[in-house]
C-alpha angles and dihedrals in degrees: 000000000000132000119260123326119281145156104267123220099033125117116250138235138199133245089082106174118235089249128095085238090039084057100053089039080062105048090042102051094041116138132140122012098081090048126061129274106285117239147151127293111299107256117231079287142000116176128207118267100220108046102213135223118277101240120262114261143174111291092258090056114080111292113261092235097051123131118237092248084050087054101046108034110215117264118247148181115225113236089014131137117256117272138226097297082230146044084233096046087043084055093044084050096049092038093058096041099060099024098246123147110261092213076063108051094049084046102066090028080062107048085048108042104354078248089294117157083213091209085287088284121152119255111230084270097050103267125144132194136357093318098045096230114183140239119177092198099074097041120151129239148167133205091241149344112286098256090067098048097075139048083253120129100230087199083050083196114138089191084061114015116184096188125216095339108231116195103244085229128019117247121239123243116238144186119238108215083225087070093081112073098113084067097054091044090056093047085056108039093032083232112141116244096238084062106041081058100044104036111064093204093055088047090056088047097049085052093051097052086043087062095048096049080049087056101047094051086053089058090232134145124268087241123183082209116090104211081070085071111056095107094049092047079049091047086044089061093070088230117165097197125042098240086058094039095044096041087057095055086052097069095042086057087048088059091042086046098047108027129223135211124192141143116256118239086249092051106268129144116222138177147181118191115230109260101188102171101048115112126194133225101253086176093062086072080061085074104052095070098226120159135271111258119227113216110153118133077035121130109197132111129273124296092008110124113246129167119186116233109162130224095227117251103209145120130266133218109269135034120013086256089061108097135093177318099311145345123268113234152160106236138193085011094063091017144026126249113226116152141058108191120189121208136175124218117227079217148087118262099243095042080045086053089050090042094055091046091058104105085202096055128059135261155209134211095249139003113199119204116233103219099070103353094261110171134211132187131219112170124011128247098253088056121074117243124211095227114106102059090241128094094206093046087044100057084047116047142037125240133215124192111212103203097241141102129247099218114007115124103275097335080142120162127250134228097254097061086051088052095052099043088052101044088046083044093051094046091044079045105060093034092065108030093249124163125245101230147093087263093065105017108062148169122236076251097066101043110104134231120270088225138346095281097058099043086088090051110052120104122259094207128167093025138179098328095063107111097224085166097060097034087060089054089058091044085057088242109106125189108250141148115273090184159016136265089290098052090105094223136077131209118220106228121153127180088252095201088053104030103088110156117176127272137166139209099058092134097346142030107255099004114109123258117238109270105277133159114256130184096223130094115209120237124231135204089225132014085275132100092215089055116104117263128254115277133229115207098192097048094055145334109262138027126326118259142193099267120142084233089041106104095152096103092032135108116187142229104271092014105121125209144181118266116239105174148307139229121185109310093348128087124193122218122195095247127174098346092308140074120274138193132216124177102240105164122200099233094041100017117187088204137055120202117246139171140243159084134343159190145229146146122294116265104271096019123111094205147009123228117238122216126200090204127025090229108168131256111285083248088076109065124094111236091258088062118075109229109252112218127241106229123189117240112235085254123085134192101243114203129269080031120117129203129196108250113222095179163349121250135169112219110272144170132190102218105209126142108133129066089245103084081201079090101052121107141189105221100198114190141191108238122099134236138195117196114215143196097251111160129322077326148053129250139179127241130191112256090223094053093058141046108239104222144169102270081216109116127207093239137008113276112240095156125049121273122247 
């Protein structure tokens, strides 16, 4: 039996009155305090207010109190003239050379890199510096999507397991003829390649002389006004089709109209001031003979770019159980939606597309393209896609696949695939009532195990490198404090840019990846940075490492989690059933407080259980389901320790195992589950095997709890 009587699936909040109606009152009106502060839209950029503390490392990784030029060395030619003494003065120069608007060049630099040098190092498309010129010869690729990289079940259904997918053809890798622009930059500018894609100032100005030359195809006037280039920025994006190419040109309007102001990841200051009554000539897209998009069956909002390809619904040969990619499905009319979970794909765009329309293979519901945010969708929303590992997350959330890679050298992400994650999220989002927090919008890494035996195997995408920080401030949700020292919770939030703790992995096992920002903060034993780190003892045997894939010892930029103590400029969470340190000082802290709810074993019990779905009571199936069993995780809850609660959830499973989804049931059941924050992931506990409590505390905790 559950406690009380609520509204499932909705965040909570504190403030819970000592009452039995009090409680569920509670449980039923909660909003905001476990989300962050609402706000307007995100502008172009917004930065945080307090820079935070580079975490401490071992004395070979970069020193904690390094400065981000001392992190990233400038990039330089040998033998060459000295360049522009700033990222701003290298954009005025370009601008004037080739007669561009300089609003405008700091505008798309923006939308593809925030005008970042990332180390010189390759996008996942080939890209290099602030104007994201291009060069196929160094093009990244994997052997296959992630799913198919693990001994993880991508369905994550024992009544149905599918086992490690594996494609029933391998795709073949190809060369967009986008991926050359280096080449044409250096045709037009006489700059060698090598150097447009190591020199950040001859980058700016390849991107620069491959706008005028835009601008001359399209017959149009080399204008110091930037509403007369609104055909060349389009042409800029790559895009094959005008919704793509125009709705590119939008958002770097957007940044003209609205300004932005940010330091670089090699220690510029750059800035673009706001312009809000330009407009644009939209008709001058009309010209560049792009073609029409088709976007029908699509759900997106409006003016993002969608294109429907879909993952194919039809039987195998075998068993009638044999069939793929997804489940058909009614939601949210038979089911709930309550999860976005963002994934990346260790894979190009066009071999992931191949990869999706595959029947024998998985699936998930978008993939977006990294070189200009096109999006493409596979199932829709209503269906159930075979992408999170877990049966339960699956039946319950949507995925979308962001063409990248978690650890490659460089492979970063550019704005326009944020912009167009965030602006696809929000509008999944408000469709169906899903909340704008870490609780409900994940990562493949925070999604839990279905059993003991799974937890080893789940993914870890996308990893360490995804600016969660900076994705919450385009979905208009950033990450800020909701209350003082006694609030009880803390809120993860690192200064992503400075912020460069050591991994490695990257290319090869032990060997240090190259300096890069990270939105995770690494966990310690003990309020040292010498002390071991905290171990998982469902991830691996052993203790936790420094490997890139290694999240066992992380917490991660929006995860909330219950305070346990702090001494000096460290703070202890309560993480995985044990106590865990992060370095937070004072003065550049890599956490905010917060309030909320929480969680902790029942009075007179020693330890709560701890569940990786939230599957209902074996009363609650009809005779023609078999009864899933609820199996314990390998963590436990231990008592006097406290856990951030995301949600309420009464116990459900999504019964499909046959290609007729006339077979197909929704078992709704009546007990009661709180997920919780419980490591790097979340987890699910029993309401009646917890006390439901304010996170707020009498006093700070300057001392450790318990």
């Amino acid at each position: 039996m559950s406690k009380g009587s609520l509204r499932c699936g909705r965040p909570v909040r504190s403030g819970l009155a000592g009452s039995a109606a009090g409680f569920v009152a509670a449980i039923t009106l909660v909003t905001l305090v476990l989300t962050p502060v609402a706000v307007a839209p995100a502008r172009a950029e917004s930065t945080q207010a307090e820079s935070t503390q580079a975490e401490a490392v071992p004395t070979e990784a970069v020193p904690a109190d390094a400065t981000p030029a001392e992190n990233v060395p400038a990039v330089a030619t040998p033998g060459a003239p000295p360049g522009p003494s700033s990222r701003q003065e290298s954009f005025a120069t370009a601008a004037e050379t080739y007669g561009v608007p300089v609003a405008v060049l700091l505008g798309v630099s923006y939308l593809e890199s925030r005008w970042d040098a990332n180390q010189g190092l390759p996008s996942v498309t080939a890209g290099y510096g602030p104007m994201h010129l291009t060069d196929a010869r160094t093009a990244l690729s994997g052997t296959v999507s992630h799913h198919g990289g693990g001994a993880e079940d991508p369905r994550g259904d024992d009544a149905r397991p599918s086992g490690p997918p594996r494609p029933s053809t391998e795709p073949a890798p190809e060369q967009d003829p986008r991926s050359w622009t280096a080449e044409e930059a250096a045709r037009l500018t006489g700059i060698p390649v090598a150097r447009l894609t190591q020199d950040p100032a001859a980058n700016v100005l390849g991107g620069a002389a491959l706008l005028a030359e835009y601008q001359r195809d399209l017959r149009a006037p080399a204008s110091a006004d930037p509403a007369d280039w609104y055909g060349a920025v389009a042409r800029y994006s790559g895009a094959e089709d005008d919704l793509t190419a125009r709705r590119f040109a939008d958002e770097v309007f957007s940044v003209i109209k609205e300004g932005a102001s940010r330091v670089t990841d090699d220690g510029f200051e750059v800035s673009l001031p706001a312009s809000p009554e330009i407009a644009p000539r939209m008709e001058q897209v009309d010209r560049l003979g792009l073609r029409a998009a088709e976007a029908k069956n699509t759900e997106y909002p409006k003016r993002l770019p969608c294109e429907w390809l879909p993952a194919p619904y039809q039987l195998l040969p075998g068993s009638p159980g044999s069939y793929g990619n997804h489940d058909l499905s009614d939601r949210p009319r038979n089911q709930r939606i309550e999860y976005i979970v963002v994934h990346d794909t260790e894979e190009t765009y066009d071999r992931t597309l191949r990869l999706v329309a595959d029947p024998a293979y998985v699936s998930w519901h978008y993939t977006i393209r990294s070189a200009d945010g096109h999006v493409a969708q596979h199932v829709r929303a209503r269906d159930v896609a075979w992408h999170a590992g877990n049966w339960y997350v699956n039946a319950k959330s949507i995925g979308i696949e962001h063409e990248g890679f978690l650890a490659k050298a460089g492979a970063w992400y550019t704005e326009a695939m944020y912009r167009s994650s965030a602006r696809l999220v929000r509008y999944l989002a408000k469709k169906y009532d899903i909340p704008l927090d870490r609780a409900h919008i994940l990562g493949h890494d925070n999604v839990p195990g279905t059993t003991p035996a799974t937890v080893a195997g789940m993914h870890v995408d996308p990893g360490p490198y995804w600016n969660w920080g900076h994705y919450f401030e385009l979905l208009g949700r950033p990450f800020r404090a909701t209350a003082g020292p006694r609030g009880g919770l803390v809120t993860i939030r690192t200064d992503y840019a400075r912020h460069r703790p050591r991994y490695t992995g990257c290319e090869r096992p032990g060997v240090d990846c190259p300096p890069h920002g990270s939105a995770s903060v690494r966990l310690h034993t003990e309020p040292n940075q010498d002390a071991p780190l905290v171990r998982d003892i469902g991830r691996k045997p052993g203790e936790s490492t420094y490997d890139v894939y290694d999240h066992g010892a992380r917490a991660t930029t929006g995860q909330q989690f219950a305070l346990a103590g702090r001494r000096g400029a460290w703070t202890a969470i309560w993480y995985l059933g044990r106590l865990a340190w992060f370095r937070n000082p004072h003065d550049r802290p890599t956490a905010v407080n917060a309030s909320g709810l929480v969680v902790t074993p029942r009075r007179g019990l020693s330890a709560a259980p701890v569940y990786g779905r939230a599957y209902p009571e074996p009363e609650a199936y009809p005779p023609n389901v078999p009864v899933q069993a609820i199996v314990p995780l390998q963590y436990t809850i231990p008592e006097g320790q406290r856990y951030s609660v995301g949600a309420a959830l009464r116990g459900e499973y999504y019964y499909a195992v046959t290609f007729d989804p006339a077979t197909h049931r929704v078992v709704r059941g009546r007990t009661v589950y709180y997920q919780i924050q419980l490591g790097h992931r979340v987890a699910y506990v029993m309401a009646d095997d917890v006390d439901l409590l304010p996170s707020a505390v009498k006093a700070p905790r300057d001392e450790v709890a318990g």
